[in-house]
C-alpha positions in Angstrom: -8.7 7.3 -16.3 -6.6 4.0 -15.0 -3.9 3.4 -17.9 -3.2 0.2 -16.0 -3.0 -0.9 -12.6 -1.6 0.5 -9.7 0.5 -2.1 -8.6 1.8 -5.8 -10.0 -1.5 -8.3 -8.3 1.8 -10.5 -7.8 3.4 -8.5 -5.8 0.7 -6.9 -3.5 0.5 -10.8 -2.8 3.6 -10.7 -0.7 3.7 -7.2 0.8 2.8 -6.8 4.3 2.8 -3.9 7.4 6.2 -2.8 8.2 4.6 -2.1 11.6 2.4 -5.3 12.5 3.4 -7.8 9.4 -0.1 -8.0 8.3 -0.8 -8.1 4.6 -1.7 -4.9 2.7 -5.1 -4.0 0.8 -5.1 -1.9 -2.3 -7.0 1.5 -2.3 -6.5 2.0 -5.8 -8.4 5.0 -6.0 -6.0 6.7 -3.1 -3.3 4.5 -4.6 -2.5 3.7 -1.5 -1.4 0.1 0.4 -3.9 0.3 3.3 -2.7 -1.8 6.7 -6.2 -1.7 8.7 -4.2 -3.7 11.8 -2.0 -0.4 11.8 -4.2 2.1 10.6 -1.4 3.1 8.4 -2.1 3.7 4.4 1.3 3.5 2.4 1.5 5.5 -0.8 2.4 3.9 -4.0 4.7 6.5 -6.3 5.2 5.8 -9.6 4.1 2.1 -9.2 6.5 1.5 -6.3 5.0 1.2 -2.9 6.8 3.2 -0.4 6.5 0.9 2.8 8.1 3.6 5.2 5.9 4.3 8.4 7.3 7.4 8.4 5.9 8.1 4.8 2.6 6.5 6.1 -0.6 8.5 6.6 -2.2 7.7 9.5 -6.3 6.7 9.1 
């Protein structure tokens, strides 16, 4: 069970791709930032998005 969302609507607004500067999708249920340009999905930790590629797993 969700206690609240994953990550600030707001900001997921203005993230994009490290790697192609594309905006971000929201897998909340992997809670993860997906780039489908990159084929990259960035995990969010504790609410912060960790926009490293080398942190990214690779879809």
């Amino acid at each position: 069970m969700s206690i609240g969302p994953v990550i600030d609507p707001w900001l997921l607004e203005r993230l994009v791709c490290p790697a192609t500067r594309t905006p971000l999708r929201l897998d909340e249920a992997a809670r993860e930032l997906v780039s489908d340009e990159a084929g990259l999905a960035y995990p969010i930790r504790d609410g912060v998005p960790v926009l490293l590629i080398e942190a990214a797993r690779h879809l």
